[in-house]
N, C-alpha and C positions, 0 to 999 in steps of 0.2 A: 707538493712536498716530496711525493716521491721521487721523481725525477731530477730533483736536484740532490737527493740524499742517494742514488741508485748514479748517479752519472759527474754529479758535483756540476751542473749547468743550471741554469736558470732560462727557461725559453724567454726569447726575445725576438719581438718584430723591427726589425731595423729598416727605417727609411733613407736612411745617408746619415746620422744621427751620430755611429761611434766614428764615419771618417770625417766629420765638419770636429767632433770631439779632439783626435787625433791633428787635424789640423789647425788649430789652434780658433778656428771659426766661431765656435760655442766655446763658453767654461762655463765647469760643473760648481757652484760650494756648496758648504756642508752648512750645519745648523746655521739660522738667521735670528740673529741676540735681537736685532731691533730694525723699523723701515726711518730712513729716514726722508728730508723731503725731494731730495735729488738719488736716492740709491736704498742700501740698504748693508747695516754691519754685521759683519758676519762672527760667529763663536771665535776668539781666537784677537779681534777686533780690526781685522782688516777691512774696511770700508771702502764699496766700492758704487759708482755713479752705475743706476741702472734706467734704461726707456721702458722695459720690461719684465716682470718675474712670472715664472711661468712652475707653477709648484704641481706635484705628482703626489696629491694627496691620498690617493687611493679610495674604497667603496664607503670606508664611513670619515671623512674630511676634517672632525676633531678640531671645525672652524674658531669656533668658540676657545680654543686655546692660542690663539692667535692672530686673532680680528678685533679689535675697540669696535665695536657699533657691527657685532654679527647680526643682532636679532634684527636687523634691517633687511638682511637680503636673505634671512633661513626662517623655516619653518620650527615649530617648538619641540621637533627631534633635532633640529641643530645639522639638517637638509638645506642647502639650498633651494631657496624656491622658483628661481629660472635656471636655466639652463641654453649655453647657447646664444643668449640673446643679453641683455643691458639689465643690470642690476639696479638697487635704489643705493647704494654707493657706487658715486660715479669712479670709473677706469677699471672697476674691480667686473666680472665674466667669471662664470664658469660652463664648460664642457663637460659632456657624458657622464649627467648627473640625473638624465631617463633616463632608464630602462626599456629600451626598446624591444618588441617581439620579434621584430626583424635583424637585429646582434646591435651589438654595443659598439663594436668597429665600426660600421654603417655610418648608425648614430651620430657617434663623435666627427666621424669625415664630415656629415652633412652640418653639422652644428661647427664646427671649426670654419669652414667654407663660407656661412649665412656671418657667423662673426668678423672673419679676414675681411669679408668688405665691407661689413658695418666699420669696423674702424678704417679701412683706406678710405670710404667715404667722408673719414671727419676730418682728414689729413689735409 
């Protein structure tokens, strides 16, 4: 908080992430009203066809406000209970949901990586 109250920035690690943004490669939307079976509609009601949703729920995931059938794949804080690897609702994963002693950046690289080829292997 300071730093962005002291500077008006917010730190960011950027992988190529704002130039695929800028170039039109990635779009960003805002609230999601509802999923549906090919995509998902957005606040606003623009509906758009999606292969993928990739949400940045942050340290407490507040799953339960937005998952029919959470208590499948989260523990009774409302944690997911894998991480990383294949959930008991299929297509759904989550990422850098240990805590690793070794960082969290680590973590999520190694667990993004064991993921990518669990799903190109289903391809």
């Amino acid at each position: 908080m300071t730093q962005i109250a002291r500077h008006a920035t917010v730190p960011l690690l950027d992988i190529g992430t704002l130039a695929q943004l800028r170039s039109g490669s990635i779009t960003l939307h805002g609230a999601i009203e509802r999923f549906t079976p090919g995509g998902a509609v957005f606040a606003g009601g623009a509906e758009v066809p999606l292969d993928a949703v990739v949400l940045g729920t942050g340290y407490r995931p507040g799953i339960a406000d937005f998952l029919p059938g959470w208590q499948q794949v989260c523990d009774s804080t409302g944690a997911p209970a894998v991480s990383g690897g294949p959930t008991a609702l299929h297509g759904l994963h989550f990422i850098g949901m240990y805590v690793s002693p070794a960082g969290m950046l680590r973590e999520i690289g190694i667990e993004a990586r064991r993921l990518g080829k669990l799903l190109a292997a289903r391809q």
